[in-house]
N, C-alpha and C positions, 0 to 999 in steps of 0.2 A: 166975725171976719169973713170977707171972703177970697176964692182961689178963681183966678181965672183960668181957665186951658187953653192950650193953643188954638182949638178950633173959635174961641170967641165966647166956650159955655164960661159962665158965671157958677161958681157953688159956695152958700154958705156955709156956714159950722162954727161952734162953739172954738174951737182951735184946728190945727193941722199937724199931723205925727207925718214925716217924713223918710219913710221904709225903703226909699227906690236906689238902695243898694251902694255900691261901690262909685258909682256915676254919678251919684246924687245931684240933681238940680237944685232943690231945697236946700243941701248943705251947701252949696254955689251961691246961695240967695244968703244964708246964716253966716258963713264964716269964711265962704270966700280967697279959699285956698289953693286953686290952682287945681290942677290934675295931680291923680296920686301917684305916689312912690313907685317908681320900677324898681322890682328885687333886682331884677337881672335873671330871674328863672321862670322857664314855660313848662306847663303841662300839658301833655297828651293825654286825650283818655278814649279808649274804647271798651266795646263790649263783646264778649263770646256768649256763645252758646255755651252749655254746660258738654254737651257731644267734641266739643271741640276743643275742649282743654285734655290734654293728654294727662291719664291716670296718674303718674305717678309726680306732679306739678299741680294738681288736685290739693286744696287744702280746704275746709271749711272753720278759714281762720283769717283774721289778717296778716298777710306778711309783705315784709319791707325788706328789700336789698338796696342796701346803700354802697355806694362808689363816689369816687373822686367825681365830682361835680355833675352827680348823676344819681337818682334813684329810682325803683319802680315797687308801686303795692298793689296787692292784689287781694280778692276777697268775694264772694259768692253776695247774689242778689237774687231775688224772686224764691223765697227758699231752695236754692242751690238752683235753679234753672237757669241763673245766669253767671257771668263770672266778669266781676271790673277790672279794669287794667287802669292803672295813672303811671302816666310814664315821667318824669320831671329832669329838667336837664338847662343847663346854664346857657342864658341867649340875651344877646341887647335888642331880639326884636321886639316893636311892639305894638301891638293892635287892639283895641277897645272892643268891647262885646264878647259873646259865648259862643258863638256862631259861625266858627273860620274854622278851616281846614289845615289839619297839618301836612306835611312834608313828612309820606315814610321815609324815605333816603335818607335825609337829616338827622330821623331817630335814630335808623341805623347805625349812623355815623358815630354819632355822640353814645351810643352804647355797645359798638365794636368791641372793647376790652372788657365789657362785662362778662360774668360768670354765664355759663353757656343755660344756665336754664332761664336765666332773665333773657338771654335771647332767642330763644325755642318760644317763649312766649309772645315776645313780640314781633317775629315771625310770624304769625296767627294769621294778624291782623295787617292788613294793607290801608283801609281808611280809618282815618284818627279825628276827631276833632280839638283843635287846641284853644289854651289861651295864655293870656301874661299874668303872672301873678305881680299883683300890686297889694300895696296896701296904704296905708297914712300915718304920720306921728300921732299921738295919743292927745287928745282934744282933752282940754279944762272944762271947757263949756261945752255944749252944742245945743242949744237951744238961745231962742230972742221971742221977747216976748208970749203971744199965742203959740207959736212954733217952736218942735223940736224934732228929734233924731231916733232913729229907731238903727238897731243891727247895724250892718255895713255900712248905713248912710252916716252912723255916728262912728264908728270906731273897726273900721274894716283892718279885716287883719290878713295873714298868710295862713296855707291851709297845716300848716307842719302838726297842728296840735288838733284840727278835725273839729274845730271849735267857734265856727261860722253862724252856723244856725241856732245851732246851744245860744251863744252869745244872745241871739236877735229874741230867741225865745223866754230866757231869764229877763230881757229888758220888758218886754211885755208884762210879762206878770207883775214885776215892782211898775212900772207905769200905772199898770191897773190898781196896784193895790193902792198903791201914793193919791190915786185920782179920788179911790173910794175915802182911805182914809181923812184928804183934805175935802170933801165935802164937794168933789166935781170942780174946784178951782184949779183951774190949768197953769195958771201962773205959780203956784206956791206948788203944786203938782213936781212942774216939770223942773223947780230947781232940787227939789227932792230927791226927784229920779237920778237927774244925773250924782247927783252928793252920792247916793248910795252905790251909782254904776262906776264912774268913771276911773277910779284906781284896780278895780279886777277887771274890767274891759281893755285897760292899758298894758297889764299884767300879759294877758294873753298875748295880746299884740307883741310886746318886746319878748314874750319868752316863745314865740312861734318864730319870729327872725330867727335866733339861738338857733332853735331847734334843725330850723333850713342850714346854719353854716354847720353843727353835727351832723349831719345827714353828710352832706357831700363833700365833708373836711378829705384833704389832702395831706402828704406829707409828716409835717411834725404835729401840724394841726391833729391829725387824724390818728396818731400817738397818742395822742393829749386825750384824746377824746376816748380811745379803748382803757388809757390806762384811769381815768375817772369811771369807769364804768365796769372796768374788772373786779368782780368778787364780791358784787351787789348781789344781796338776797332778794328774792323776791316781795317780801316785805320793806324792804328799807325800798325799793325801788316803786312800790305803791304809797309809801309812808312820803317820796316826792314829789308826790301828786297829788295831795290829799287835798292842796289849796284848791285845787280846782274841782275834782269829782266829788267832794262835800258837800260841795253847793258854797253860797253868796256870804 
């Protein structure tokens, strides 16, 4: 088969895996679905210096504060030299790509009523860059013929469960192994792949949704949500996750 590019190059190949994310072209070409899902929620994210986070907001751990349609995590990078901020908060705007600038003012706004140490945090920081979190309903197929889907191009998800690249990364490996096992046939390959992917890639997706309206639940919702969670041990609360950090 072969893939033309825009410029006019020609490239052969035995088949085409199509990895190019969230935007997918390929999957525009396979299944032909229109633009993805807007949650309705954007993330901010920046970076500090490790100098710059005040000692006692210092943690070398993950932590999440959740609010009414609002939450912010934080966590240490470069072995503690650095420290991430994602800021996430409820918006109908929406802009395509990684590469936009957000609006301090706007954060502020939307995290006014937060707990005064999520906002000493983000205080910090005056440039952010943002984006829209989107994802797609859970695909049966994604593959035709020679071609198929890889990560986000097949089964993008929302980040609630941290489980983006995991996802892209486990597809690889069973691609590979499917490829080896069926003897390099890309066709019997790639219906393989997906047989084996498509109900825990789907899994994530619907249970990282979930995870976005607990996060930022309100009101009775947000009831609902402490009183299923009160008095969980730490084992039963790893024993509800075992589907996914087990492995496939």
């Amino acid at each position: 088969m072969a893939l033309r590019l825009e410029g006019g190059e020609a490239i052969e190949g035995a088949c085409l895996v199509g990895a190019d994310g969230l935007w997918s072209k390929v999957r525009a070409r396979i299944l032909g679905d229109g633009k993805p899902r807007v949650s309705g929620h954007i993330a901010y994210r920046a970076v500090l210096a490790r100098a710059d986070v005040p000692d006692d907001l210092w943690q070398n751990n993950i932590v999440l504060w959740a609010g009414p349609k609002t939450h912010l995590v934080h966590y240490p990078l470069r072995r503690g030299e650095l420290y991430n901020l994602v800021a996430v908060f409820h918006s109908d705007r929406y802009e395509e790509g990684w590469d936009v600038y957000g609006d301090s003012d706007e954060l502020r706004r939307k995290f006014e009523h937060e707990r005064p140490e999520v906002k000493r945090l983000l205080e910090k920081i005056n440039v952010w860059k943002m984006w829209v979190l989107c994802d797609r309903e859970p695909a049966r197929r994604w593959s035709r013929g020679r071609v198929t889907l890889l990560g986000d191009a097949a089964h993008p998800t929302l980040q609630y469960l941290a489980q983006g690249a995991n996802m892209a990364i486990e597809d690889a490996v069973c691609l590979a192994d499917e490829l080896e096992r069926l003897g390099g046939d890309p066709l019997s390959a790639f219906k393989a792949y997906e047989e084996k992917r498509y109900l825990r890639t789907a899994r994530v997706q619907l249970t990282s949704r979930y995870y976005g309206d607990a996060y930022h639940a309100a009101g009775v919702t947000a009831e609902l949500r402490s009183m299923m969670l009160h008095g969980r041990t730490a084992e039963q609360a790893y024993a509800g996750m075992a589907w996914l950090y087990d492995g496939p």
